[in-house]
C-alpha angles and dihedrals in degrees: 000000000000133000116230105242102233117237115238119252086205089100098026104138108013120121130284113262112277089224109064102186148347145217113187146199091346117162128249094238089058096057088048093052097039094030088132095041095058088039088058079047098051104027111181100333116144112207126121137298138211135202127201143206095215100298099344119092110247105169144014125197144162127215131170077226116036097177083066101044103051092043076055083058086053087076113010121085097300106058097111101047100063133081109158127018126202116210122206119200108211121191099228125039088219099064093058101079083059103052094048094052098047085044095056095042088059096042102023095201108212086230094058096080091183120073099199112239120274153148116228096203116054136136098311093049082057099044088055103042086059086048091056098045084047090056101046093046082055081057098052098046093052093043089054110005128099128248090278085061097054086042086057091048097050095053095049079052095063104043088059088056097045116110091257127139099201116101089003079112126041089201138006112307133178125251125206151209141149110196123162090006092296124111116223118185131192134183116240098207112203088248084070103258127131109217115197133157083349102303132112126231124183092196137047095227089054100052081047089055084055099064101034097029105231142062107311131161103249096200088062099036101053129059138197142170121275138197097306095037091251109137108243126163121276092248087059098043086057094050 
């Protein structure tokens, strides 16, 4: 008899994937011949489409109904350019402006003759940059200071580590859980307090007990979105 394999509680509770489904490298030919076939597959979706050159990537776009927008790209300019297309199914019509245009920033597809709109420096840039110059002077402290310096340093080192809110966002950013079936969200404010339903929390595991009324570890319980917007628990956004 076998033994049912348990599913891992790891990722108990964190949002559903933001890309529902896929269809890639298909030729053009095929979506003239089964037109009606991937539509039945697709249905009304919106999400983002690629087409390619062959295997180069020669155009991004977005559309609330992707079945029409790539049969568009059977007659318009870019008829001829094209041999395969990739479709995306996203989950909510109002993330798909973002990814295309991040998309289109990091390949740049020659068919694509708008470059959407962006700084390149911004908070973050500048986040980084004094992390940077407050790393390098640690080095050279360490390189050339005395043992008061180092002192200093260490204990620099520590208080970035400690299992304090306050600083761990530069601006307002969503926390997330889903528990019983139901999906709870709070707001992590760079001062260190958890706002949810109108009330304040200083700590993580107090805005969880909350919710589940009783003791919980709030680091593990909650979940928000890091550096590259995957959703990851709050422990492992701190380390």
């Amino acid at each position: 008899m076998k033994r049912k394999r348990k599913k891992s509680n790891e990722n108990r509770g964190a949002p559903r994937s933001l890309v529902i489904n896929r269809i890639e490298k298909v030729s053009k030919e095929a979506f003239r011949q089964y037109f009606s076939e991937i539509t039945e597959l697709i249905g009304h979706s919106p999400g983002i489409y690629a087409l390619y050159d062959d295997t180069d990537l020669y155009y991004v776009g977005k559309s609330t109904e992707l079945r029409k927008r790539v049969k568009h790209h059977l007659r318009d300019r870019h008829l001829a350019s094209w041999t395969h297309f990739s479709l995306y199914l996203v989950r909510r019509a109002e993330h798909i402006g973002e990814i295309e245009s991040l998309l289109v920033r990091i390949a740049n597809p020659k068919g694509n003759r708008v470059i959407p709109k962006g700084k390149s420096s911004g908070p973050l840039l500048r986040q980084l940059k004094a992390l940077v110059k407050q790393k390098q002077r640690e080095e050279f402290l360490e390189l050339f200071a005395g043992g008061k310096a180092k002192q200093r340093i260490s204990e620099r080192q520590h208080s970035r580590h400690q299992k304090h809110l306050k600083g761990l966002v530069s601006k307002r950013a969503k926390l997330y859980k889903t528990y019983n079936g139901k999906e709870y969200t709070a707001t992590l404010t760079p001062s260190g307090s958890i706002i949810m339903d109108g009330n304040k929390y200083t700590s993580p595991s107090a805005a969880a007990k909350a919710i589940l009324k009783r003791p919980a570890n709030g680091w593990a319980f909650w979940f928000i979105k890091d550096l590259n917007g995957d959703w990851v628990k709050l422990k492992q956004y701190r380390e």
